[in-house]
C-alpha positions in Angstrom: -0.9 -22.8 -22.6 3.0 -23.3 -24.0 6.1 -23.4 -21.8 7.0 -19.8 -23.1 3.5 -18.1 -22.0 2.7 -17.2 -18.3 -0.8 -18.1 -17.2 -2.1 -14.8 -15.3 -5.3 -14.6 -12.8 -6.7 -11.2 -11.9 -8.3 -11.3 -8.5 -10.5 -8.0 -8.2 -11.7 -6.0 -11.5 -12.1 -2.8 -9.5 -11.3 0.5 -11.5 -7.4 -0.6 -11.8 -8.2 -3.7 -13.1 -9.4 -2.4 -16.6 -5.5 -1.1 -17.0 -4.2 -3.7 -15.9 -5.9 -6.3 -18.0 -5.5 -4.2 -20.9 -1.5 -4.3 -20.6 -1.5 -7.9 -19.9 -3.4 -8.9 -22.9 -0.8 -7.1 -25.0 1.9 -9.1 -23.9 2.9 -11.8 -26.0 4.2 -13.8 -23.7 1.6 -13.3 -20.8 -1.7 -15.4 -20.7 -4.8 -13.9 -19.4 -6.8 -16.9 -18.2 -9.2 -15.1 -16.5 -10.5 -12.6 -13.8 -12.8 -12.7 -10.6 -14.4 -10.3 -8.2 -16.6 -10.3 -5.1 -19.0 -8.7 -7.6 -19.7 -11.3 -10.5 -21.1 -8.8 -12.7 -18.2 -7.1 -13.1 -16.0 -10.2 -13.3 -18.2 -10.9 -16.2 -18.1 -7.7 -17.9 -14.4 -7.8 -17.7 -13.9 -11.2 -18.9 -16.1 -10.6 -21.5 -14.3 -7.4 -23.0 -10.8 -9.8 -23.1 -12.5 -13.0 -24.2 -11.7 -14.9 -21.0 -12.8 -16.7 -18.3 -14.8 -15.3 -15.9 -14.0 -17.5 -12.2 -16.8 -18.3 -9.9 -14.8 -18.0 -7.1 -11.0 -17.5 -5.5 -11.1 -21.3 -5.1 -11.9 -21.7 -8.7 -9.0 -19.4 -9.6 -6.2 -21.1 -7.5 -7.5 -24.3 -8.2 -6.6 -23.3 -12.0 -3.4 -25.3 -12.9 -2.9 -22.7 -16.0 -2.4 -20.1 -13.4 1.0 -19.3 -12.6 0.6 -15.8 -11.2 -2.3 -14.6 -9.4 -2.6 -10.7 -9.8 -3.9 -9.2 -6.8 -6.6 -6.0 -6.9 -8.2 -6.0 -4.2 -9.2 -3.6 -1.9 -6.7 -2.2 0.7 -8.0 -4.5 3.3 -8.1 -7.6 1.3 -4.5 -7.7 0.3 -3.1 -10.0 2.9 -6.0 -12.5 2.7 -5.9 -13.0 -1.0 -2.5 -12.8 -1.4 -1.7 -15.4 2.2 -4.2 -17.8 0.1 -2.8 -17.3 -3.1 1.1 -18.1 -1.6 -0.3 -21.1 0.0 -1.8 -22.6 -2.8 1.7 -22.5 -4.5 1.0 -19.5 -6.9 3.5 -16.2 -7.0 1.5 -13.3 -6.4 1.9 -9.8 -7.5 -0.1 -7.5 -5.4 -1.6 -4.2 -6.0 -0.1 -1.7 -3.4 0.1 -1.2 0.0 1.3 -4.8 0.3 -0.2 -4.8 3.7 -1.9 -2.5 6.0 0.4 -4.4 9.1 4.3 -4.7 8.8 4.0 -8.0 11.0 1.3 -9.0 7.9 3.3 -8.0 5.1 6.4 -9.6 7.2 4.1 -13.0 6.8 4.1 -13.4 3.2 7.4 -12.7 3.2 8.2 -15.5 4.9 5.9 -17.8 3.2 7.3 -17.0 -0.2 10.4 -17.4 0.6 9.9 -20.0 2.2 7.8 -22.4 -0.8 10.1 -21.0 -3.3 7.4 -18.5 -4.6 7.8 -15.0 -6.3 6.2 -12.5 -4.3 5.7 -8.9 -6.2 4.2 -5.9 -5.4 3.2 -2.6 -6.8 3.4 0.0 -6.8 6.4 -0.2 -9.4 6.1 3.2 -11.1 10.0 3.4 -10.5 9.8 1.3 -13.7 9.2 3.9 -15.4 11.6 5.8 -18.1 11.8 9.0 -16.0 12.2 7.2 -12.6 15.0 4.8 -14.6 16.6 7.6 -15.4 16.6 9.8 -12.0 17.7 6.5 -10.5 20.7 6.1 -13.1 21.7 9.8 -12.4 21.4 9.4 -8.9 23.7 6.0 -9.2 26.1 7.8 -11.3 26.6 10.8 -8.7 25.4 13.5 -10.9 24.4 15.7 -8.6 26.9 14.4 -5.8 26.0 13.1 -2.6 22.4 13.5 -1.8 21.9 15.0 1.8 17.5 16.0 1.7 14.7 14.5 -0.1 11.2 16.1 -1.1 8.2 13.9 -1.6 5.0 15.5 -2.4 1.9 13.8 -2.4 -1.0 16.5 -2.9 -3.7 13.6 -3.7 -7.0 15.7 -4.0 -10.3 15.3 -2.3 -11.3 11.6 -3.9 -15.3 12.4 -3.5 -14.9 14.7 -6.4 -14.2 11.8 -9.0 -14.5 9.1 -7.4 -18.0 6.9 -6.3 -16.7 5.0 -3.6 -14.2 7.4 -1.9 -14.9 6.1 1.3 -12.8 3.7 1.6 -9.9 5.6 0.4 -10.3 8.2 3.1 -10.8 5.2 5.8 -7.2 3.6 4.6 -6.1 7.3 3.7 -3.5 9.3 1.9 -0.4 7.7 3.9 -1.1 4.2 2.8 -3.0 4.9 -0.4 -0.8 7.1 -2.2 2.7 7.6 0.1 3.6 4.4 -0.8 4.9 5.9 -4.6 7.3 8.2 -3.5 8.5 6.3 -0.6 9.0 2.8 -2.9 10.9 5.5 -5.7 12.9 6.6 -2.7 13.9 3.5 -0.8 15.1 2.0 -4.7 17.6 4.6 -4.6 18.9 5.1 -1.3 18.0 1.6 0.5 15.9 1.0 3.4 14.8 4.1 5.9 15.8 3.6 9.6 14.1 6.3 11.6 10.9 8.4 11.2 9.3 11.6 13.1 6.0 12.6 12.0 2.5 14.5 12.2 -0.8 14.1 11.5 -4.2 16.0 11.4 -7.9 16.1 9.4 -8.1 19.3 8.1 -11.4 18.6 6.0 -13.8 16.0 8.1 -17.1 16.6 6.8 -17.3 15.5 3.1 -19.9 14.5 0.3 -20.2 11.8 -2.3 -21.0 12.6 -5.3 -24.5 11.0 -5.1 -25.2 13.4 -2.0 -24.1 10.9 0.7 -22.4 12.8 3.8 -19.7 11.2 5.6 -17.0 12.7 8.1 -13.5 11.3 8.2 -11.8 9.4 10.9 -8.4 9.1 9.2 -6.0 11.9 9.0 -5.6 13.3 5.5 -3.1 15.2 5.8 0.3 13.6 7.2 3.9 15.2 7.2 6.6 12.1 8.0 10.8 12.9 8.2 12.6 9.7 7.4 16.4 9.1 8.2 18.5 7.0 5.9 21.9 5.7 6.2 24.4 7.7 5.3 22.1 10.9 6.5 19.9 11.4 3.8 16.6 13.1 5.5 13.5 13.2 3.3 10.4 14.6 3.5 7.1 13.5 2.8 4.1 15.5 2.7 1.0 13.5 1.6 -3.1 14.5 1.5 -6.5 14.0 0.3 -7.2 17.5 0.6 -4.7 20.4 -2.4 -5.1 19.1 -5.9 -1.7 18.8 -8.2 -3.1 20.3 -10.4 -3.4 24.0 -8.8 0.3 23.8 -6.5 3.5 23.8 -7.5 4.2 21.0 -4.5 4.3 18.1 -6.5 7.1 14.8 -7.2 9.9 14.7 -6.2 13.3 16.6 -5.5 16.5 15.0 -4.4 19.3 17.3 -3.2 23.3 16.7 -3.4 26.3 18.6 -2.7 26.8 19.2 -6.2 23.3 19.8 -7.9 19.5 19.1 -7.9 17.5 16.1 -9.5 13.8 17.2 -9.9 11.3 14.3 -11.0 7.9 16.5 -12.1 5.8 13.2 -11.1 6.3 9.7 -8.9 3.4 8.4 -11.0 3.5 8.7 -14.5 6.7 7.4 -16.9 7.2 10.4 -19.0 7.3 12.9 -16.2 9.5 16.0 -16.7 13.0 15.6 -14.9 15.2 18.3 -15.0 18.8 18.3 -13.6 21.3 21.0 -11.9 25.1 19.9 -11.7 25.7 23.1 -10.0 24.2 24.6 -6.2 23.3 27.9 -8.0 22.6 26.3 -11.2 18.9 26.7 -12.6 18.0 23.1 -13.4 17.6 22.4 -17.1 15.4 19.8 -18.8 16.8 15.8 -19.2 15.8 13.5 -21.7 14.8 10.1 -20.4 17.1 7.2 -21.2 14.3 6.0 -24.1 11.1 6.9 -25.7 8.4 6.8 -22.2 5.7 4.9 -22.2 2.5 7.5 -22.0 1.0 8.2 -18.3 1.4 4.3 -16.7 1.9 1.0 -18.1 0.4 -0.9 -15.1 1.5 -4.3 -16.2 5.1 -3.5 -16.1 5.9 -5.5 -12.8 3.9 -8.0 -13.7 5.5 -8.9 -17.2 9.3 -8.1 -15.4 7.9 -10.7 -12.6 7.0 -12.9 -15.3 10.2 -13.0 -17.4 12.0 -13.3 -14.1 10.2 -16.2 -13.4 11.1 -17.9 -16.4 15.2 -16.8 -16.8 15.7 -17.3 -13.0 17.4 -13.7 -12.1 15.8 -11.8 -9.6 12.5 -9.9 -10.0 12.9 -6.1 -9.2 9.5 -5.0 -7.4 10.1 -7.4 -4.6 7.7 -8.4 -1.8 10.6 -7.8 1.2 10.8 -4.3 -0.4 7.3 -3.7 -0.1 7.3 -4.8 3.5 9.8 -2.3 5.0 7.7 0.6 2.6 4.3 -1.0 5.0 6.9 -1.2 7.7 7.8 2.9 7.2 3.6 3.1 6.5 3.0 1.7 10.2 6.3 3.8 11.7 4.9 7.3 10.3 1.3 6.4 12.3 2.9 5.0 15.3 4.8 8.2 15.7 2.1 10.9 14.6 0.2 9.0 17.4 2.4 9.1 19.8 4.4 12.3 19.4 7.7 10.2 19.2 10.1 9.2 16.6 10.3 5.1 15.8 13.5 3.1 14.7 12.9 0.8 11.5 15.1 -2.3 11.9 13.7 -4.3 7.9 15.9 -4.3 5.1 15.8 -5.5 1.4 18.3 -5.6 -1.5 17.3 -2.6 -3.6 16.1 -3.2 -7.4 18.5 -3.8 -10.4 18.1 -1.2 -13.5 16.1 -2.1 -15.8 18.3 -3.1 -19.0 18.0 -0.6 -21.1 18.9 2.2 -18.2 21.9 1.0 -17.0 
């Protein structure tokens, strides 16, 4: 493989994996060498659809001196493992999101990245997107003044009903599973949190899979957090496995300033809707994104900007330190829904350059 492509390993060929591999492919200068999974059948199947090789093992993969980047898809509770082994085998890693489910964890790669000289990414980076670009390039511009109260909604649905494993999502649950979009878009524009209050309850237990299999839930899904930044900002983040976005008008995000209102219809996909209101009173009306949006999610976004990155020396923008204080906020919002009491962040990371095109 040439000087000018990246070699790129997917670890875990889950549901995700298919998107993924799919972006990567398309990329001229990114090099699929191949995929593995706890399940070789589906390594196989998914090798087989991009014509390349299908790894016997995660020793097989790391042991691949093609592989610069190891792309981590894993389940929630195999991220640090993989990714710990991956580091110290001198590959960067870019890992499916949360980073962690332990700040002290995610703190750990950190370090060892840093430490070997390695790039550490981490998803999710949906504030890649054209309509997140462009809320963040209003938001750095001041056009709606300065912000004072953030909205996050996270109305996730009940995962049994699509799903046919959704037991595991509801034993990680909605906090770490999904609250990590909104709270990743926040902290890229207003920097790391420093305080959090929140609440927690199960307001659905008993559920059913969709082959008939009964389970009741022992993680809350449904979670309310308040998070102080500097300066004052308060946001709000409401996140469950429970209302549908489809059927409530709760949904993305809205950021509040002195002067106006930035609403962003979706955290997820790149063309969501953004409107804009410049005045208090002001109805907001409809903004066009910086450039032509890429259609729902391109998942390999990080991955190609941790690539090119890589090559030119600059900085990547979905970092692994930012990541950590987002697990870090993840473990804060539990601590304090279990304890009745608010807890003090103390991580920081140096928030994401633009993309080029929205500066």
């Amino acid at each position: 493989m040439g000087s000018d492509v990246t070699g790129v390993a997917i670890v875990g060929c889950g549901n995700i994996a298919q998107a993924y591999a799919a972006n990567l492919t398309a990329y001229p200068e990114i090099g699929l060498r191949g995929v593995w999974d706890l399940a070789q059948e589906r390594a196989e199947e998914l090798a087989a659809r991009h014509g390349v090789r299908a790894y016997t093992s995660l020793e097989d993969v790391l042991a691949d001196d093609g592989v610069d980047i190891v792309v981590n898809l894993t389940a929630h509770a195999a991220h640090y493992e993989v990714t710990r082994r991956g580091l110290e085998s001198g590959k960067h890693v870019h890992s499916e999101k949360p980073l962690t489910l332990a700040h002290a964890e995610a703190a750990e790669l950190v370090k060892i990245a840093e430490t070997r000289g390695l790039r550490l990414g981490a998803a999710p980076a949906t504030f890649l997107g054209e309509a997140q670009q462009t809320a963040l390039k209003l938001l750095r511009e001041g056009a709606i003044g300065t912000v004072r109260v953030v909205f996050a909604e996270v109305n996730w649905g009940r995962i049994e009903t699509w799903h046919p494993s959704p037991i595991g999502f509801y034993e990680v649950g909605p906090l770490f599973d999904v609250g990590v979009y909104p709270l990743t878009i926040a902290t890229a524009a207003l920097g790391p949190a420093r305080r959090v209050s929140a609440y927690a309850t199960i307001v659905h237990p008993h559920r059913t899979t969709l082959n008939g299999l009964p389970f009741t839930l022992t993680t809350p899904d449904y979670v309310v957090a308040n998070l102080e930044f500097d300066g004052g900002v308060r946001l709000r983040l409401t996140v469950d496995f429970y209302v549908n976005n489809a059927v409530t008008r709760q949904r993305g995000m809205e950021f509040h300033g002195d002067d106006g209102a930035l609403l962003l219809d979706s955290w997820h996909d790149f063309d969501a809707g953004l409107a804009l209101s410049r005045a208090y009173q002001e109805v907001p009306a409809p903004v066009e994104p910086v450039r032509e949006p890429y259609r729902g999610v391109e998942w390999g976004r990080a991955v190609r900007d941790l690539a090119d990155a890589i090559r030119t020396g600059r900085p990547h923008r979905a970092t692994g330190r930012q990541a950590a204080h987002v697990v870090e906020i993840l473990c804060a919002v539990r601590e304090s829904y279990e304890t009745g009491q608010p807890v003090e962040l103390s991580s920081a990371f140096e928030p994401p350059a633009p993309m080029d095109w929205a500066r």
